[in-house]
C-alpha positions as protocol buffer text, in pm:
chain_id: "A"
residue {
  index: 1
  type: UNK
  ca { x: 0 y: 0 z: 0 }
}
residue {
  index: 2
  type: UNK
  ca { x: 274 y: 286 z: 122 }
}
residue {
  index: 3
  type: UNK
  ca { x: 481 y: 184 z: -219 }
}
residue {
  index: 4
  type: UNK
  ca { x: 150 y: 270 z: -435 }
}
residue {
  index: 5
  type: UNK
  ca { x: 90 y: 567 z: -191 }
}
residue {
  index: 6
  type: UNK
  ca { x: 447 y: 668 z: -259 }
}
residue {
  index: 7
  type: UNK
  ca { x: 473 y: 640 z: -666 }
}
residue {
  index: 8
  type: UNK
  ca { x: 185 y: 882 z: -709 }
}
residue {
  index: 9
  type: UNK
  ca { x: 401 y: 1141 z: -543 }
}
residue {
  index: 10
  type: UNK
  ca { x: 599 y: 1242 z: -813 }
}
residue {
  index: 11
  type: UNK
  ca { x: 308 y: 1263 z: -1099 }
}
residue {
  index: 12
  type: UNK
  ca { x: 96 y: 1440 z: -826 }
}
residue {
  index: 13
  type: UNK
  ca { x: 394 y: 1683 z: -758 }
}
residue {
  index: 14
  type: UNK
  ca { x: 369 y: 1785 z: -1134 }
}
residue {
  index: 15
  type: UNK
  ca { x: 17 y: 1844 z: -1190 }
}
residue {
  index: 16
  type: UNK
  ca { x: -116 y: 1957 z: -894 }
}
residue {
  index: 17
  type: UNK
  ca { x: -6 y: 2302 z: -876 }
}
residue {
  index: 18
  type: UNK
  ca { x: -156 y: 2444 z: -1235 }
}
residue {
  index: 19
  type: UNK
  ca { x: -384 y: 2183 z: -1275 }
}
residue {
  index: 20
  type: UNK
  ca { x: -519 y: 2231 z: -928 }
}
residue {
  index: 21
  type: UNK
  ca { x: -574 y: 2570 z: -874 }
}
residue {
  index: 22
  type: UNK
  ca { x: -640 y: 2629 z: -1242 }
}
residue {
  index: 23
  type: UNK
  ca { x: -966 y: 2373 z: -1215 }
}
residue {
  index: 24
  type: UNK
  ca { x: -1001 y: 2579 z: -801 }
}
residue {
  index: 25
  type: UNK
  ca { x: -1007 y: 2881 z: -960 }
}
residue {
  index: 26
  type: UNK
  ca { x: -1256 y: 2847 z: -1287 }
}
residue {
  index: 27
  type: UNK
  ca { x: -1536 y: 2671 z: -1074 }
}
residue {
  index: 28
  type: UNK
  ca { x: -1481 y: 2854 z: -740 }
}
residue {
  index: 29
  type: UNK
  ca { x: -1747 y: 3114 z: -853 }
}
residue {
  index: 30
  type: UNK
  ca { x: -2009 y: 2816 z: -871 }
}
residue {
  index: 31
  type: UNK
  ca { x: -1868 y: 2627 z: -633 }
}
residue {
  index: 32
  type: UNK
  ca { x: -1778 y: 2691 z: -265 }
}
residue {
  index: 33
  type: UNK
  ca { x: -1429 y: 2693 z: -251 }
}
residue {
  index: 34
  type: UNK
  ca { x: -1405 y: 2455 z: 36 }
}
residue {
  index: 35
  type: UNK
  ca { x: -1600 y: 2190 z: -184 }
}
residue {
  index: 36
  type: UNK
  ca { x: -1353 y: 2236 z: -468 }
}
residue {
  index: 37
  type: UNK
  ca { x: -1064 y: 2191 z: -249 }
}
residue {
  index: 38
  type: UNK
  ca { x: -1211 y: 1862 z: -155 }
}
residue {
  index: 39
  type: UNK
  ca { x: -1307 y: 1771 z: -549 }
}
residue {
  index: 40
  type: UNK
  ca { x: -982 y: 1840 z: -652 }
}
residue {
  index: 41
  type: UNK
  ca { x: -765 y: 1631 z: -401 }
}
residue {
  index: 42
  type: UNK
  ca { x: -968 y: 1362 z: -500 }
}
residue {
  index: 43
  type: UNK
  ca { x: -897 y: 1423 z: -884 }
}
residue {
  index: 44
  type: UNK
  ca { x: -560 y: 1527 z: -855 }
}
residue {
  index: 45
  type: UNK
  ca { x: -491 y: 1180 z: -656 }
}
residue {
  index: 46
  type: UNK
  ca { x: -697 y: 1007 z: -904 }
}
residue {
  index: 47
  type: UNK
  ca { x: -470 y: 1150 z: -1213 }
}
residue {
  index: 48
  type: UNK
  ca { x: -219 y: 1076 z: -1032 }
}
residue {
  index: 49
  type: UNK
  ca { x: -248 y: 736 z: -1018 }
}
residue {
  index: 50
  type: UNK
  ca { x: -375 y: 726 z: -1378 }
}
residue {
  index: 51
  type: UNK
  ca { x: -11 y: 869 z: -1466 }
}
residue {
  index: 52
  type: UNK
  ca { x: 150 y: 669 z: -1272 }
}
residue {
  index: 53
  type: UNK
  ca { x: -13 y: 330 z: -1459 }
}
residue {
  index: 54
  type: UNK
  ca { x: -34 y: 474 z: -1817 }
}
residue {
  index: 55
  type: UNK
  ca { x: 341 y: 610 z: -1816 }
}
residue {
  index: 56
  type: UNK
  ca { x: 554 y: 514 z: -1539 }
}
residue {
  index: 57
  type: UNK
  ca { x: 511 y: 191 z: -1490 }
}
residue {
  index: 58
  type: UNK
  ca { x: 493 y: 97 z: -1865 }
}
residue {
  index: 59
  type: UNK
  ca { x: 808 y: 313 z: -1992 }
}
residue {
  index: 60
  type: UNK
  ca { x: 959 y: 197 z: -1669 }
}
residue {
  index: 61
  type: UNK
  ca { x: 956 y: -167 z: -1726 }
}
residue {
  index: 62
  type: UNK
  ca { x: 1083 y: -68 z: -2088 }
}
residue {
  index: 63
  type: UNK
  ca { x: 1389 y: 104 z: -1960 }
}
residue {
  index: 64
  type: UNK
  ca { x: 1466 y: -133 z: -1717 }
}
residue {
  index: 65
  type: UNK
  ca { x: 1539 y: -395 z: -1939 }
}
residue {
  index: 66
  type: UNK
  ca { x: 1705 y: -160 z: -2209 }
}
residue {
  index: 67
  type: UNK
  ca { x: 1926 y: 35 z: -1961 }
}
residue {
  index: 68
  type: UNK
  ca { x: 2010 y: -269 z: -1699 }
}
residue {
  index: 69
  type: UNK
  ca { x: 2192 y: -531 z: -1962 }
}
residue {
  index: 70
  type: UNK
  ca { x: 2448 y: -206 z: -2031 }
}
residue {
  index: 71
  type: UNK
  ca { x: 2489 y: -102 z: -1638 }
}
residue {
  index: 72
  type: UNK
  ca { x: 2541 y: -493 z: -1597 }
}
residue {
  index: 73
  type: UNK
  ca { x: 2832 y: -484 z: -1850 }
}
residue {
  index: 74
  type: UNK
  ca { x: 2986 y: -183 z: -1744 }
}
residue {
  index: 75
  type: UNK
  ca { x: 2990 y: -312 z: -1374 }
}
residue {
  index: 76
  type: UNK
  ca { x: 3119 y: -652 z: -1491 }
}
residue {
  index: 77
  type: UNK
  ca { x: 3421 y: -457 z: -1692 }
}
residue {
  index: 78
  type: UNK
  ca { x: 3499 y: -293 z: -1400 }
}
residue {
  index: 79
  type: UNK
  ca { x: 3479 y: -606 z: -1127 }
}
residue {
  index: 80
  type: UNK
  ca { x: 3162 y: -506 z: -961 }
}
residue {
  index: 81
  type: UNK
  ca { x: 2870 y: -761 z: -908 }
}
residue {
  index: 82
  type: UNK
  ca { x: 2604 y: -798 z: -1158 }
}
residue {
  index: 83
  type: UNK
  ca { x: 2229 y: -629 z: -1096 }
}
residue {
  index: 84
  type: UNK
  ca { x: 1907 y: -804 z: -1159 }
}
residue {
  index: 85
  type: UNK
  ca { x: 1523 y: -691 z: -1231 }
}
């Protein structure tokens, strides 16, 4: 749970600040700004996490196993142990 919790800190870092108060400030005049606090947390964490599943898991796996076989050669040049997935 605190490893999901935690990789939804980084996409939530970049979109919650323009996104956020953009979104705060358009419906604010509808909307008490209290509730739109509360309605944007909730989609803010929710983009988050759809972020986090479309792109960084994905393009991480990808660059894992693109970027590991040449840190595992360099290391093994040099005498250091071998990294796995």
């Amino acid at each position: 749970v605190f490893i999901n919790i935690g990789a939804l800190t980084y996409p939530l870092y970049l979109i919650h600040n323009m996104a956020g108060k953009a979104i705060i400030d358009h419906y604010s005049s509808a909307v008490s700004e209290e509730v739109m606090i509360i309605v944007v947390v909730i989609l803010m964490i929710f983009l988050s996490w759809v972020i986090h599943r479309a792109f960084e898991q994905p393009f991480s796996t990808i660059l894992k196993k693109r970027l590991l076989p040449l840190a595992n050669r360099k290391e093994s040049s040099i005498g250091l142990p071998l990294r796995t997935l």
